[in-house]
SEFIKOL-979197 format. One record per residue (C-alpha): x, y, z. Coordinates in Angstrom, 2 decimals. Each point is the difference from the previous one (the first is absolute). Layout:
<pts>
+---------+---------+---------+
|       X |       Y |       Z |
+---------+---------+---------+
|       X |       Y |       Z |
...
+---------+---------+---------+
</pts>
This chain:
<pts>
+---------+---------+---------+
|       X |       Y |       Z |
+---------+---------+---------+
|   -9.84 |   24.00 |   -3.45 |
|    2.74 |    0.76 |    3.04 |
|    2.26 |   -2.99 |    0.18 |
|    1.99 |   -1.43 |   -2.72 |
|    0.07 |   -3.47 |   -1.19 |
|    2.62 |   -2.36 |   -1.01 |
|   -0.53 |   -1.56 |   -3.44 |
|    2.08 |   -3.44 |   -0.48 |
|    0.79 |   -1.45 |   -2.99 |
|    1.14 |   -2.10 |   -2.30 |
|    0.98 |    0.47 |   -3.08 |
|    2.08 |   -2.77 |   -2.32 |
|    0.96 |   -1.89 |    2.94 |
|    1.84 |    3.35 |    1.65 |
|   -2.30 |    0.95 |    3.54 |
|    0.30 |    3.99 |   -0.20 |
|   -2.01 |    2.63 |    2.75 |
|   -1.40 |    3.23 |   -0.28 |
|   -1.73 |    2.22 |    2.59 |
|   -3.32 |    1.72 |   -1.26 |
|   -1.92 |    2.53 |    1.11 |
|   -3.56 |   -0.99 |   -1.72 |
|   -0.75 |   -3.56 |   -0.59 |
|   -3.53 |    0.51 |   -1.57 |
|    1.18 |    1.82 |   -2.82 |
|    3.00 |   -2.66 |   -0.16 |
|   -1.34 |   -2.92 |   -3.07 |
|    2.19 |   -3.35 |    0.61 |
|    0.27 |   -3.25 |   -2.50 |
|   -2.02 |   -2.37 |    1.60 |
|    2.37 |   -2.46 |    2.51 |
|    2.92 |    2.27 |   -0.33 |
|   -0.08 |    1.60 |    3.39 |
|   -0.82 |    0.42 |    3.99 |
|   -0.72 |    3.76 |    0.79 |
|   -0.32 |    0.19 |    4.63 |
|   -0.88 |    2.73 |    1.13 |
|    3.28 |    1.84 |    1.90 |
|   -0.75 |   -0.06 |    3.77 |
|    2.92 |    0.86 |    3.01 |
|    1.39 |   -3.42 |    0.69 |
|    1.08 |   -1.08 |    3.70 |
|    3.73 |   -0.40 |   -0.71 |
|    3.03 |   -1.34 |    2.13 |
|    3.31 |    1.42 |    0.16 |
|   -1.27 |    2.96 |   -1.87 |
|   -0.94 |   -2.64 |   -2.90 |
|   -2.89 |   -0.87 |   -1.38 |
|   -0.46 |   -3.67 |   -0.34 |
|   -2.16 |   -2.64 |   -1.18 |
|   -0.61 |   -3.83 |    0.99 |
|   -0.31 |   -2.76 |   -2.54 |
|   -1.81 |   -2.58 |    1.82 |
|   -1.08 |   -3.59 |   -1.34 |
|   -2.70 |   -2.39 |    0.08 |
|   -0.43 |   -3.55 |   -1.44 |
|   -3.19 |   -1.04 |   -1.91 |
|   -0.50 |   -3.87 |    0.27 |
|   -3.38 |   -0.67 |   -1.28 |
|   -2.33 |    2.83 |   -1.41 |
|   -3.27 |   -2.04 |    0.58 |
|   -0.28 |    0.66 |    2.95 |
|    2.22 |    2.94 |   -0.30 |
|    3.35 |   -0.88 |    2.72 |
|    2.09 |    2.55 |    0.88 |
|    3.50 |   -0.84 |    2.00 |
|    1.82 |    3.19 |    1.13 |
|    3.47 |    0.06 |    0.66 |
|    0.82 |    2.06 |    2.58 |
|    3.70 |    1.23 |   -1.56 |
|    0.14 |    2.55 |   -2.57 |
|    2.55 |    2.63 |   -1.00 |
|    0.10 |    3.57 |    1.04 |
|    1.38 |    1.88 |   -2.92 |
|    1.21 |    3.61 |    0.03 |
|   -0.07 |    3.17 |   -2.35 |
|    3.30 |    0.98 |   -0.90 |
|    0.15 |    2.91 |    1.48 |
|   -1.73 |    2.13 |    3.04 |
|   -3.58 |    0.64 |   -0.08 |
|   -1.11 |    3.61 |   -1.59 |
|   -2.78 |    1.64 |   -1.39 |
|   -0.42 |   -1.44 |   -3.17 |
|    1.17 |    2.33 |   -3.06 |
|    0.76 |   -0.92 |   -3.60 |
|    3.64 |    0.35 |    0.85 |
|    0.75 |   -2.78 |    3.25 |
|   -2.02 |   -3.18 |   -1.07 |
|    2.66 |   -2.35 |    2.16 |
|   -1.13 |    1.48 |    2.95 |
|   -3.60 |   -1.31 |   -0.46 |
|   -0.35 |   -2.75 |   -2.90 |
|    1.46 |   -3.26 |    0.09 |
|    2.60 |   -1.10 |   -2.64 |
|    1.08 |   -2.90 |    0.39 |
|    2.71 |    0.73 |   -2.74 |
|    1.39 |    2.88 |    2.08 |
|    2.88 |   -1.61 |    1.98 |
|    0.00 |    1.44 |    3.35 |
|    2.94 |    2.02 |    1.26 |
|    2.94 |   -1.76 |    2.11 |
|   -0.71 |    2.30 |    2.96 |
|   -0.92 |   -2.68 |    2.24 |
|   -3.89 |    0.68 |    0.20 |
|   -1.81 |   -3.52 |   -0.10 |
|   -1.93 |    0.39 |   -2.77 |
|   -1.88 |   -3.58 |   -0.18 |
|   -1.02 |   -1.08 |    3.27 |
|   -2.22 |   -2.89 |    1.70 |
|   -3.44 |    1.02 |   -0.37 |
|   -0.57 |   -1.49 |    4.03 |
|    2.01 |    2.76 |    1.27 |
|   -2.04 |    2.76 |   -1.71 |
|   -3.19 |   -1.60 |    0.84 |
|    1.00 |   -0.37 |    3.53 |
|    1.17 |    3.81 |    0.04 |
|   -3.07 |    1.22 |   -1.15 |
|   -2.00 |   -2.29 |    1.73 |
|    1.34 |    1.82 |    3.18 |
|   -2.85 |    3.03 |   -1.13 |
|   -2.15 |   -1.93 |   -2.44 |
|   -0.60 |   -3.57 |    2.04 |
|   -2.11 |   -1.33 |   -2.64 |
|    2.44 |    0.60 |   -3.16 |
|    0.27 |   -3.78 |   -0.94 |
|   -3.38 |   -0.65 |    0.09 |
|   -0.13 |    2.76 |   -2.32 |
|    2.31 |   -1.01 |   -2.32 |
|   -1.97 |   -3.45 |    0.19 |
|   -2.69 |    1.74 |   -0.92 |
|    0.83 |    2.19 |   -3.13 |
|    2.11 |   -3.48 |   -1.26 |
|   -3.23 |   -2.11 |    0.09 |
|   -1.50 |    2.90 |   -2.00 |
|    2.52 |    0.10 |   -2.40 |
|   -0.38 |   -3.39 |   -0.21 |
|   -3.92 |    0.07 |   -0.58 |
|    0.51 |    2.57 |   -2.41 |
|    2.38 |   -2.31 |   -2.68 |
|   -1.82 |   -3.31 |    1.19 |
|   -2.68 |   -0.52 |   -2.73 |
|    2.63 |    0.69 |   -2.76 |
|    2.53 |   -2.46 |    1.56 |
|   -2.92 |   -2.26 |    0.04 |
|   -1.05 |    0.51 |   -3.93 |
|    3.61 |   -0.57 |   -0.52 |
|    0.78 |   -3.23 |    2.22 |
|   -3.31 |   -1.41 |   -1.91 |
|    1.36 |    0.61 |   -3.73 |
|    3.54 |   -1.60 |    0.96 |
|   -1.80 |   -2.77 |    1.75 |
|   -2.48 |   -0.28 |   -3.07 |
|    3.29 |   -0.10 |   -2.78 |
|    1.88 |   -1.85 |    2.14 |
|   -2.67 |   -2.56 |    0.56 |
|   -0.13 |   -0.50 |   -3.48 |
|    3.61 |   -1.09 |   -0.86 |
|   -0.67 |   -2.93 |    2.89 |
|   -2.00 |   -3.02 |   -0.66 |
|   -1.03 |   -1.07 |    3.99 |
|   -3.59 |   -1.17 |    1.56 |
|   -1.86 |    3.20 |    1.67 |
|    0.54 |   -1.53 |    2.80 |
|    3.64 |    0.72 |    0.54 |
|    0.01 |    3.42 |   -1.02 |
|    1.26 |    2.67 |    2.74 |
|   -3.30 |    2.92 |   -0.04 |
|    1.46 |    2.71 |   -1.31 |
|    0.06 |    2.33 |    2.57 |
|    2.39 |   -2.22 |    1.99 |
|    2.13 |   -0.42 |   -2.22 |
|    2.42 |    3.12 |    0.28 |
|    1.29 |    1.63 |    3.03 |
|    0.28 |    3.74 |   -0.32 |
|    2.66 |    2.43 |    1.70 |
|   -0.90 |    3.96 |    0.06 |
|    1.85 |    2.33 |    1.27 |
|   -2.03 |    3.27 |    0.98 |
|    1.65 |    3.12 |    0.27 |
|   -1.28 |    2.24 |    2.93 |
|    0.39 |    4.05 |    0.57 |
|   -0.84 |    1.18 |    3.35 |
|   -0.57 |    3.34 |    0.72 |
|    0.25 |    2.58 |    2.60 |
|   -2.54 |   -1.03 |    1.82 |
+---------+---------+---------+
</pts>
């Protein structure tokens, strides 16, 4: 295997990041971590970047998605480079790194990225539409096993008719935030 990985943690509460070369020989405690594969990102400024963007879930049955169309453009702390074990700023985010005082914006409006990339790649929002509601059909039947159990307890401390009770799965509003890489392409 070519191209190295990046292999997120977290261990006692402290996120910590570690290029590898081979993830198949690599065994990780269930939960504990995201391995992506490393691929050249599109970057701005000579930075490479990344967009949380947000959507609202107000009912799951039928499933409702509201996108927002803000989001925040946030920066690695230092220029883009190959990645090597020894200049992880220049291509993971930490949000605990505090970026220099040197003037480079390094949290931006997400609209002003999309609409300078959108100059080559016209259909980047739908895009980014697109991977959100998949990220969001990918954790929807666990939010939905969960909204049922805290309806089901919470039901019980209540004495009301059937009648009045809120179905469950309109009960909660939602907010995720999704974070989105784009690459070179």
């Amino acid at each position: 295997m070519n191209s190295k990985w990046i292999l997120r943690q977290s261990i006692n509460g402290t996120n910590t990041c570690a290029l590898i070369d081979d993830p198949l020989n690599l065994t990780i405690p269930k939960k504990s971590g995201i391995m992506q594969p490393l691929i050249p990102p599109f970057h701005i400024d000579s930075h490479k970047f990344a967009l949380r963007m947000y959507a609202v879930i107000s009912n799951l049955n039928p499933l409702t998605i509201h996108f927002y169309k803000e989001g925040i453009a946030y920066f690695c702390a230092e220029p883009y480079d190959a990645p090597k074990y020894d200049n992880k700023l220049s291509y993971i985010f930490d949000p605990k790194c505090t970026p220099k005082d040197d003037g480079f914006k390094y949290y931006r409006p997400a609209s002003t990225m999309i609409s300078t990339i959108s100059e080559t790649n016209p259909n980047l929002l739908k895009q980014i539409k697109d991977i959100i509601i998949l990220s969001i059909f990918s954790i929807c039947p666990d939010m939905k096993k969960r909204v049922e159990l805290a309806c089901e307890n919470n039901d019980k401390s209540f004495d009301i008719g059937d009648d009045s009770i809120i179905p469950p799965f309109e009960r909660f509003i939602h907010l995720v935030g999704v974070d989105i890489q784009i690459d070179e392409n």
